[in-house]
C-alpha positions as CSV (number, residue, x, y, z in Angstrom):
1,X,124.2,28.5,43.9
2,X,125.9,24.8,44.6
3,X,126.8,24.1,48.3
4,X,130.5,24.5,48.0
5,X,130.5,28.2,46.4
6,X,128.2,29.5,49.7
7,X,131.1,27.3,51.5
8,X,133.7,29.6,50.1
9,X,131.6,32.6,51.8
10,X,131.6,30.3,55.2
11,X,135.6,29.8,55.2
12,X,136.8,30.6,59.0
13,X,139.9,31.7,57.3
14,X,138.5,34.5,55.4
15,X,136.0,35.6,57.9
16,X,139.3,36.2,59.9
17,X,141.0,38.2,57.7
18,X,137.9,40.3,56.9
19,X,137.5,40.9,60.9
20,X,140.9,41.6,61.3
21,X,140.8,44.5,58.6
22,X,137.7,45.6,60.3
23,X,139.0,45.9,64.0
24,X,142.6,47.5,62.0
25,X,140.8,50.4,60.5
26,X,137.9,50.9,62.6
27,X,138.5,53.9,65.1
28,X,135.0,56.1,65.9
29,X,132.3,54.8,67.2
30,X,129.6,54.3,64.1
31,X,126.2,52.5,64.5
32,X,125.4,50.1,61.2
33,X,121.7,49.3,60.9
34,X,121.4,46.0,58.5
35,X,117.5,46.2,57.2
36,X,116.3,42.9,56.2
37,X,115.4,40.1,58.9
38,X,118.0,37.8,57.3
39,X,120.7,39.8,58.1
40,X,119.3,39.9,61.4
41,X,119.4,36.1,61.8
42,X,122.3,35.6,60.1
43,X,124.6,37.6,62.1
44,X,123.5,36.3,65.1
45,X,123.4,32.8,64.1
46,X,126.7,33.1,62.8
47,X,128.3,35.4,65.9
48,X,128.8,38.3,63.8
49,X,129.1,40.9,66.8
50,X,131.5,39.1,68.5
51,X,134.2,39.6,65.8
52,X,133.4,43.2,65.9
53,X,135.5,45.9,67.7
54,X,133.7,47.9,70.3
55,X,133.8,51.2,68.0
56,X,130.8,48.8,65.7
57,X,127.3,48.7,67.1
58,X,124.9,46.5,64.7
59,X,121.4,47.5,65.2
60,X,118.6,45.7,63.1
61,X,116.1,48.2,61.2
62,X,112.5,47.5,60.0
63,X,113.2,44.6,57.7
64,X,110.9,41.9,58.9
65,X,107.7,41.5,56.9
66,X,105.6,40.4,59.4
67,X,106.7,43.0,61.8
68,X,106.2,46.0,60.2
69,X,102.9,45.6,59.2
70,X,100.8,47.8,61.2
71,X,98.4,46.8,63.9
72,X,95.9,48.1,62.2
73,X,95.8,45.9,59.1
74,X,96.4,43.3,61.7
75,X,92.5,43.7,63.0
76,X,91.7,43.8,59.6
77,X,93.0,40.5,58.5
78,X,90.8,39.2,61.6
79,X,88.2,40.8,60.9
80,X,88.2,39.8,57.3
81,X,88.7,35.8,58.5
82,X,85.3,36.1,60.9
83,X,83.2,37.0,57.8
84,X,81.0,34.0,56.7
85,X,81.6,32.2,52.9
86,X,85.8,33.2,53.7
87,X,88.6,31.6,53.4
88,X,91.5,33.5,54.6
89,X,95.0,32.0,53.4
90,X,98.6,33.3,54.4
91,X,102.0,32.4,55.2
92,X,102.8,30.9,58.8
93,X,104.4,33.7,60.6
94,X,101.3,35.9,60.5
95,X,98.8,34.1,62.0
96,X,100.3,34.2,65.6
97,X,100.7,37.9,65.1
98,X,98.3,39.5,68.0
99,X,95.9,42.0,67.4
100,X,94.1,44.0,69.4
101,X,92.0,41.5,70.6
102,X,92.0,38.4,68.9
103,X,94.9,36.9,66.2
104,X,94.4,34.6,63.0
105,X,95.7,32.0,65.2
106,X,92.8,32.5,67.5
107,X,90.6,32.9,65.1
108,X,91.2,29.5,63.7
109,X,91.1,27.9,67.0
110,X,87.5,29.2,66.9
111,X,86.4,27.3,63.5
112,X,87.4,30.2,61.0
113,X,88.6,28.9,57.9
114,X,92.5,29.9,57.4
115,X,94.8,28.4,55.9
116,X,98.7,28.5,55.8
117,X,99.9,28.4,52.6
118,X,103.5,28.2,51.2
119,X,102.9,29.9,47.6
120,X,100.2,32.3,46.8
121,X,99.8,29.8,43.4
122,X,98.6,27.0,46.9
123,X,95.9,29.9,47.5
124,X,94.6,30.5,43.8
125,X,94.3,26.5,44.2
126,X,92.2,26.6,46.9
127,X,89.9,29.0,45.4
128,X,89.7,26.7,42.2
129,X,88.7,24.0,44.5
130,X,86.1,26.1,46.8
131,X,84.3,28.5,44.1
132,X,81.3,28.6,46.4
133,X,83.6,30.9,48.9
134,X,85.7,33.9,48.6
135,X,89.5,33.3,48.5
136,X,91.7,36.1,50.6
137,X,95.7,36.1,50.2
138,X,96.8,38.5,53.1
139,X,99.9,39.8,51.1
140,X,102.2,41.1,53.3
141,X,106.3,41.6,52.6
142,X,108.6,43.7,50.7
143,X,109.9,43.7,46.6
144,X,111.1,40.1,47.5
145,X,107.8,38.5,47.2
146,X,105.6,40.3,45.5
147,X,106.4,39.8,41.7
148,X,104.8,36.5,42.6
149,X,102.1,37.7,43.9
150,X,101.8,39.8,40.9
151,X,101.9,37.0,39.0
152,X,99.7,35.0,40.7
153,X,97.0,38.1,40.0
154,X,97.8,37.9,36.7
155,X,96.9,33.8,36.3
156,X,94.1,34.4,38.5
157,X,92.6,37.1,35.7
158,X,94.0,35.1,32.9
159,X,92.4,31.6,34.0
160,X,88.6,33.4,35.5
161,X,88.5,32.7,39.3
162,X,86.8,35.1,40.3
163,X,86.5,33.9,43.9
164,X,90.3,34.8,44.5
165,X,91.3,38.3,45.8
166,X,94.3,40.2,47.5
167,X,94.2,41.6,50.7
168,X,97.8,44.3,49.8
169,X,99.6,45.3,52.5
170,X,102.9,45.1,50.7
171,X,105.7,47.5,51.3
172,X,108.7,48.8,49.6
173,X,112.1,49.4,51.3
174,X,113.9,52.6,50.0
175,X,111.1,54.9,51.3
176,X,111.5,53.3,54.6
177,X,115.1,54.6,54.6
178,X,114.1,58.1,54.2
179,X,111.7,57.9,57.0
180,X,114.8,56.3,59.1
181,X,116.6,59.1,58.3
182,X,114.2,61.7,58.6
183,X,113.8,60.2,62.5
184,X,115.7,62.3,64.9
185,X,115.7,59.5,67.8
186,X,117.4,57.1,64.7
187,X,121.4,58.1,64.4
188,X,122.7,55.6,61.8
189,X,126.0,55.7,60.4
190,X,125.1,53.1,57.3
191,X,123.0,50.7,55.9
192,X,123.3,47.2,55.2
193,X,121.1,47.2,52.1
194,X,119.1,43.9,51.8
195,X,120.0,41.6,49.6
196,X,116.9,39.5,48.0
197,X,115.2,42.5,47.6
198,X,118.2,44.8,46.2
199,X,118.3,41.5,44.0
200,X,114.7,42.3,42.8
201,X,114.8,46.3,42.1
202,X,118.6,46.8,42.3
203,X,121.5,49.5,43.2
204,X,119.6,51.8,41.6
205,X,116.8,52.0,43.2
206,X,118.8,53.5,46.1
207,X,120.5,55.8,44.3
208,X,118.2,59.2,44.5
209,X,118.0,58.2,48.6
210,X,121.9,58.0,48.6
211,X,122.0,61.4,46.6
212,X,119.7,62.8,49.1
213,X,121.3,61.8,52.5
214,X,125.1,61.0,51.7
215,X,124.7,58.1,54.2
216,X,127.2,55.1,53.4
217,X,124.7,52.1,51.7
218,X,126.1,49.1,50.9
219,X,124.1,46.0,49.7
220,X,125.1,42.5,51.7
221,X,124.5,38.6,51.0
222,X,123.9,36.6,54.0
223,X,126.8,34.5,54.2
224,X,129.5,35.5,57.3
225,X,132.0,37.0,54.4
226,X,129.5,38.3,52.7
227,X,127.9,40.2,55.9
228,X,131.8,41.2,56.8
229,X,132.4,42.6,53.5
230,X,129.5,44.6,53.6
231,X,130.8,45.6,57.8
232,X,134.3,46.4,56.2
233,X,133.3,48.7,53.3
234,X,131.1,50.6,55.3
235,X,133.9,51.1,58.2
236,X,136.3,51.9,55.0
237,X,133.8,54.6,53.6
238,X,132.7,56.3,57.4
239,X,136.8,56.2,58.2
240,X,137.5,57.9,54.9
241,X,134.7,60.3,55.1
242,X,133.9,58.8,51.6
243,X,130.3,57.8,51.9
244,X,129.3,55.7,48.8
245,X,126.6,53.4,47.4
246,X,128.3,50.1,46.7
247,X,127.8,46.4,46.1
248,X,129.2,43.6,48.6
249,X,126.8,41.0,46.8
250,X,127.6,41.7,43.3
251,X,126.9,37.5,42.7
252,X,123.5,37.9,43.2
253,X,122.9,42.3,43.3
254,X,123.3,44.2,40.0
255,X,122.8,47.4,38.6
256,X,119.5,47.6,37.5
257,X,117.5,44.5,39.6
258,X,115.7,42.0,37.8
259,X,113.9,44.0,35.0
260,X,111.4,40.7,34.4
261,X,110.2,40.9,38.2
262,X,110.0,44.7,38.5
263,X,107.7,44.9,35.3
264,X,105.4,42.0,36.6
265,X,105.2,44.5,39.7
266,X,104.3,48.0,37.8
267,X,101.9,45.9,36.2
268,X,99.9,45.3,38.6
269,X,100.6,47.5,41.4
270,X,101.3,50.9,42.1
271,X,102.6,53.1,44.7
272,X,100.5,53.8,47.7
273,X,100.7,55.5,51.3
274,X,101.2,52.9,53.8
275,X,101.4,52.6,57.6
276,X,104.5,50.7,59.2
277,X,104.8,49.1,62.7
278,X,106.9,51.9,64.7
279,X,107.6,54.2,61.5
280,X,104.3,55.4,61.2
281,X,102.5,56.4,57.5
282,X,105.1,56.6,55.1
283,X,104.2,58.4,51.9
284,X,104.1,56.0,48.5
285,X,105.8,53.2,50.9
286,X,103.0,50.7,50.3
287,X,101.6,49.0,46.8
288,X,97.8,48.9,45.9
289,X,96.5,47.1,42.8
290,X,95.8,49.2,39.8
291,X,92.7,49.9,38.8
292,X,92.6,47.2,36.2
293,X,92.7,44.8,38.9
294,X,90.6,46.9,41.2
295,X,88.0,44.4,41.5
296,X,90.4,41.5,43.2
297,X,91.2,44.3,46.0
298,X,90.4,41.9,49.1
299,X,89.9,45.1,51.2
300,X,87.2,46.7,48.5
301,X,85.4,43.0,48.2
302,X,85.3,42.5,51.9
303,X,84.5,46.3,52.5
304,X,87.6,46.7,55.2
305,X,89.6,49.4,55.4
306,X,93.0,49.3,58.1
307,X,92.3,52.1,60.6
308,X,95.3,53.2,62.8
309,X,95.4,51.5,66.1
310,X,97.9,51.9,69.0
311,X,100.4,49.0,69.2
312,X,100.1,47.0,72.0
313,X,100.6,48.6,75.5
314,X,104.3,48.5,76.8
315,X,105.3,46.6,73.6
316,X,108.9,48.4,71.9
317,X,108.8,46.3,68.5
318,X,108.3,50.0,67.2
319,X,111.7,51.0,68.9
320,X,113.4,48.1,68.0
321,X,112.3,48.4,64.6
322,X,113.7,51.6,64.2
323,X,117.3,51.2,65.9
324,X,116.4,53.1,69.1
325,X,116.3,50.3,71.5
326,X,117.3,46.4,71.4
327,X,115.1,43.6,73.3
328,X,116.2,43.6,76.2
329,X,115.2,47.6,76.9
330,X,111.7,46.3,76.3
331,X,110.3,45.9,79.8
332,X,107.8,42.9,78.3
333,X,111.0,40.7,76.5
334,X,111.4,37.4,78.2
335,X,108.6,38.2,80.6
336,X,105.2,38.9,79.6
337,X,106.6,38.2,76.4
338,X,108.2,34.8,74.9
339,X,108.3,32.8,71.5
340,X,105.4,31.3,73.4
341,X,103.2,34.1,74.5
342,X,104.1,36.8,72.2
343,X,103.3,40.5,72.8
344,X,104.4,41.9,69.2
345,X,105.1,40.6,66.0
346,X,109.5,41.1,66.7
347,X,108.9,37.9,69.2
348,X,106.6,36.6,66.3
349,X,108.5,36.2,62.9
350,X,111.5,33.9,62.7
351,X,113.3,36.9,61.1
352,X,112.0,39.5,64.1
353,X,114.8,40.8,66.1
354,X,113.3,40.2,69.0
355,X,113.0,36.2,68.1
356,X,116.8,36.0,67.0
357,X,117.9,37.4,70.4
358,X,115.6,35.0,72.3
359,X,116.9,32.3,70.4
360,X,120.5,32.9,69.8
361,X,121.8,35.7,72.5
362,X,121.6,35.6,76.1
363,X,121.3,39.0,77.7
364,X,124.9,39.0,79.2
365,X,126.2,38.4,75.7
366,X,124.5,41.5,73.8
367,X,125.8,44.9,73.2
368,X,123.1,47.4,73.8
């Protein structure tokens, strides 16, 4: 995409208009939870809320990687990292994550070997380099990321390192809608589906959730239009009583995903219970590796297994997570915890909700 056609999605002209349709034909109050952690960022980066009427509350849903992954597998990363012959490699956000008693970032401090890598390929490197010492990739994230990861299994099998494995705590978004709904404490009036992974699986792959629930869905890019468009067909759908599952990002969303990507995924993984932050287990929510590839299961090598474990006392990233509170109804936000000193991973990740309303938002400027 060239800089001057996500220009066109930045014009303050059309923003405008698309605001001033919204704030013409919005009349009930509806609640619109986007779920992806670029949304999140996005519309506050950009002032989304402020263009809204007060009939529009945006509330962020559990669409940050790093934030839903459970306590739990949390300890377990740090427990695989103090293990001797390890090298532990993930992306940055996680390793600030706390656990219940210690965090990657600690851990390091304290002479364990982990490593922040940028690709999962800069982890099967490492493992070329270090054959004398087992290779962990904590995967964590949603159908984004993990055809590479997939991939990178694949190479790993194809080129013999044996030393690399994968730690899989990978999670898949449209179960996590059902559970939303299924949540009596959660009343949403629509979903902003996320885009990069909608790109990956597609409309589709919402459609038997839509069927189900009737709830208006309507996938979003990240651009203020785009994010707008998304607000406006929503509004258009609740207003009508005409709930529908529709496309806002049809550049970049289509029907059926990317076929390629979701075949490299049933490859090697398949559907598996899973635990999220605030949520609870969700039934086939998370992916496992198949039994081809059982023996580069980081947790089977390393003989770990995530228990469940209490999030951290006084700590609402599960509420937040879930739409029932914002930060500032968390009595630890901007006290006990900060960027600085988090508490939970929603002060953690730069796509935590939490984080963007540090960063962006000052209390007297939010809509609770």
């Amino acid at each position: 995409m060239t800089a001057n056609h996500t220009e066109a999605y930045r014009d303050p002209e059309l923003t405008r208009q698309l605001s001033d349709e919204i704030n013409q034909i919005s009349h009930q109050p509806i609640r619109l939870m986007e779920v992806c952690g670029t949304h999140t960022v996005s519309i506050f980066r950009h002032g989304i809320r402020d263009l809204l009427p007060d009939t529009i509350t945006l509330v962020s849903g559990p669409g940050c990687p790093v934030c839903v992954t459970a306590q739990g597998e949390i300890d377990a990363f740090v427990e695989i990292a103090r293990k001797e012959d390890v090298i532990v490699t993930t992306f940055g956000d996680l390793i600030r994550v706390p656990g219940s008693a210690s965090s990657l970032e600690k851990e390091r401090a304290e002479g364990r070997d982990i490593r922040v890598v940028y690709s999962v390929m800069d982890a099967l490197s490492i493992a070329r380099k270090n054959q004398n010492k087992q290779v962990v990739f904590l995967g964590i994230g949603f159908e984004t990321t993990v055809p590479t990861i997939a991939a990178a299994v694949l190479t790993a099998r194809e080129m013999k390192i044996p030393n690399f494995c994968l730690f899989s705590a990978h999670k898949t978004v449209p179960p996590a809608l059902t559970a939303l709904m299924e949540t009596r404490e959660t009343k949403i009036n629509g979903f902003i589906l996320p885009g990069h992974v909608s790109v990956v699986i597609g409309l589709d792959a919402y459609r038997q959730f839509f069927k189900k629930y009737r709830v208006p869905c309507v996938a979003g890019g990240f651009e203020p239009a785009d994010i707008l468009q998304a607000i406006r067909m929503l509004v258009d759908q609740i207003e009508s009583g005409s709930p529908a599952l529709a496309n806002a990002y049809p550049r970049a969303v289509t029907k059926d995903g990317n076929p390629k990507a979701r075949a490299t995924i049933e490859q090697v993984f398949k559907p598996a219970d899973a635990i999220w932050r605030g949520i609870g287990p969700i039934p086939a929510s998370g992916l496992r590796l198949r039994e081809a590839f059982a023996d580069m299961d980081g947790g089977k090598r390393m003989e770990i297994e995530p228990s469940e474990v209490e999030d951290p006392k006084g700590c609402a990233c599960g509420e937040i997570l879930t739409g029932m509170k914002n930060p500032p109804a968390c009595p630890l936000y901007k006290k006990k915890c900060t960027p600085m000193h988090p508490v939970g991973p929603c002060m953690v990740s730069t796509e935590g909700t939490c984080a963007a309303y540090y960063r962006y938002h000052e209390d007297s400027l939010l809509r609770s």
